[in-house]
Structure formats: structure tokens, C-alpha cells
C-alpha positions as CSV (number, residue, x, y, z in Angstrom):
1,X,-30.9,69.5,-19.4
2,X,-28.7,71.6,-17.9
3,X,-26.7,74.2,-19.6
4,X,-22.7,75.2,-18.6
5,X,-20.3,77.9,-19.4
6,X,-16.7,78.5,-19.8
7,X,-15.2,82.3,-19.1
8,X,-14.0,83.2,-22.5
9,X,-10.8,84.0,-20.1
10,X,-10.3,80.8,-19.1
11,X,-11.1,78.6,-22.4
12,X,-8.3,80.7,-24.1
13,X,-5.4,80.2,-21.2
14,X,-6.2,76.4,-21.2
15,X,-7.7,75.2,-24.2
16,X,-4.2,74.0,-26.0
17,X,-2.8,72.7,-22.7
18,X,-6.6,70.6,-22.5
19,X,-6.3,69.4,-26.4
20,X,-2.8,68.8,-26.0
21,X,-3.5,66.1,-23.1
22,X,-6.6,64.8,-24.1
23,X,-7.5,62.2,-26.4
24,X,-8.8,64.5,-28.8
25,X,-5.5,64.8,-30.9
26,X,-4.2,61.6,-31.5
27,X,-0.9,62.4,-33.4
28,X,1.3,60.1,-31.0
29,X,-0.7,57.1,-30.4
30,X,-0.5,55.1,-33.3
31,X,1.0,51.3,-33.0
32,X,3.5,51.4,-35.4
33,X,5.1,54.0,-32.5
34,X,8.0,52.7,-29.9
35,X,6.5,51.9,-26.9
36,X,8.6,54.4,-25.1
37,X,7.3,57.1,-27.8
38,X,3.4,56.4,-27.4
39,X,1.4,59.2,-25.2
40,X,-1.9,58.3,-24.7
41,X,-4.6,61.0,-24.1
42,X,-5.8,61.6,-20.3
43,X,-9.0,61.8,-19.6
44,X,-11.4,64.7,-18.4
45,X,-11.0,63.9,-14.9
46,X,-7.0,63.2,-15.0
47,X,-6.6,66.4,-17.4
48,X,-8.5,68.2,-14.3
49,X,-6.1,66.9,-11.7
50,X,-3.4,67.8,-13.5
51,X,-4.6,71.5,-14.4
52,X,-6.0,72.1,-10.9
53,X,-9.6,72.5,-12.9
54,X,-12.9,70.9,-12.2
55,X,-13.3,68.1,-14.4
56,X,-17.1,70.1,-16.1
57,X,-14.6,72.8,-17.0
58,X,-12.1,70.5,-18.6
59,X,-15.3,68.9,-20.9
60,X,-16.5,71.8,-22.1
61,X,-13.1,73.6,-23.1
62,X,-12.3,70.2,-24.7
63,X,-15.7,70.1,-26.5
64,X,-15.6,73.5,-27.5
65,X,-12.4,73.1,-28.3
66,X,-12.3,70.0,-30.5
67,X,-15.2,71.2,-33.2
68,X,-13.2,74.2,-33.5
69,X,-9.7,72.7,-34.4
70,X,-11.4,70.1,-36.7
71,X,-13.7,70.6,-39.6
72,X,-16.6,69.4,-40.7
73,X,-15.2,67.3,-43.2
74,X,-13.1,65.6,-40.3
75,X,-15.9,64.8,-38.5
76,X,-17.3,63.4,-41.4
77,X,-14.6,60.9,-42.2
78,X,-14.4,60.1,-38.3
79,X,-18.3,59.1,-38.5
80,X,-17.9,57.0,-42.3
81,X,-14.5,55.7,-40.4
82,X,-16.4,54.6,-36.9
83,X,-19.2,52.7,-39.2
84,X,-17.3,51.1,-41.3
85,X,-15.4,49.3,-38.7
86,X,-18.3,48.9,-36.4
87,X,-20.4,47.1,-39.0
88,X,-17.0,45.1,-40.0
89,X,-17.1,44.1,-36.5
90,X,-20.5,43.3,-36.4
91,X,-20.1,40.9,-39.5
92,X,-17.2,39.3,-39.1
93,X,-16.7,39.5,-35.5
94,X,-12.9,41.2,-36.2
95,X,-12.3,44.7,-36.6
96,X,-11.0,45.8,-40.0
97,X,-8.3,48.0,-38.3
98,X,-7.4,44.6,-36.2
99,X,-7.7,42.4,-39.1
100,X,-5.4,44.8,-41.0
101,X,-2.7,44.9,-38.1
102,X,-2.9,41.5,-37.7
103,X,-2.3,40.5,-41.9
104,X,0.6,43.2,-42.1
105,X,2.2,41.0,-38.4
106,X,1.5,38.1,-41.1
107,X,3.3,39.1,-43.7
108,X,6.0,40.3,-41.9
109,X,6.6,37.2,-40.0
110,X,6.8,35.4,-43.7
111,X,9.3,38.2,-44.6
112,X,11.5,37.1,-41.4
């Protein structure tokens, strides 16, 4: 396994600009949005395009970068979050979250 390193430098100037873009930070994404309002993350590659930075660069300042803007208690409730719904999925075949969406579209429809 190989290992790969970040200039402390360089993680500094661009790790808000990498966060910002990525789809670490999610604040903007949600479907109850506009269309016209919703920003969806980049990815490594695009976020390295756009920055003029090699794409290994852009991972590691992201990964770095991620565990120290969340918690641990985030990342906890990310991984009880990502089970629950996988194991919804597995047993019913729907995804809770979709499920959810698609009884609140119900009841709105009823509303209307």
C-alpha cells in the first residue's frame, strides 16, 4: 500500500475551496430545494480540473479534510444512518428515505 502526502502549505490554501465543491458537505443538495437552487458536489477528478490540482492531491486534502470538520459522533450517525436504510432496502426492496419521499408526494397530492 502505498502511502501519499499533502504540503501542510498546500492543504491549508485549498482545503475549504476542496470541501466547498465536493460532496463532502451536503448543505444544498437536499430535494425539497428548487431545482435552480441545488449544487451538487464535484468529484475528485472535476474538483482537480477546476483547481488546476492532480486529482491524488484533491483526495487526500478532501480526506483529511472531512474527518477534521466532522466529529466522531457524525460519523457515527452517518454509519447507524447508511445501515438502516441499506437493510430497509434489503428487506423491502425500497429505500426508507424513498419510501418517506414518496408517502409525503402522497399526502400531498390528497391535500391538492
Amino acid at each position: 500500500m502505498s502511502f501519499f502526502f499533502v504540503e501542510p502549505d498546500v492543504y491549508k490554501r485549498y482545503k475549504d475551496q476542496v470541501l466547498e465543491l465536493s460532496q463532502s458537505i451536503q448543505v444544498n443538495y437536499a430535494e425539497h430545494l428548487a431545482p435552480e437552487k441545488r449544487k451538487p458536489g464535484l468529484s475528485d477528478q472535476q474538483i482537480a480540473d477546476k483547481l488546476g490540482l492532480d486529482k491524488r492531491i484533491v483526495r487526500e486534502i478532501r480526506c483529511v479534510g472531512e474527518r477534521e470538520y466532522y466529529d466522531v459522533d457524525e460519523w457515527e450517525k452517518a454509519l447507524i444512518f447508511k445501515e438502516e436504510h441499506c437493510r430497509a432496502y434489503a428487506e423491502k426492496g425500497l429505500s426508507s428515505v424513498t419510501k418517506k419521499y414518496l408517502d409525503r408526494k402522497k399526502a400531498e397530492e390528497n391535500r391538492g
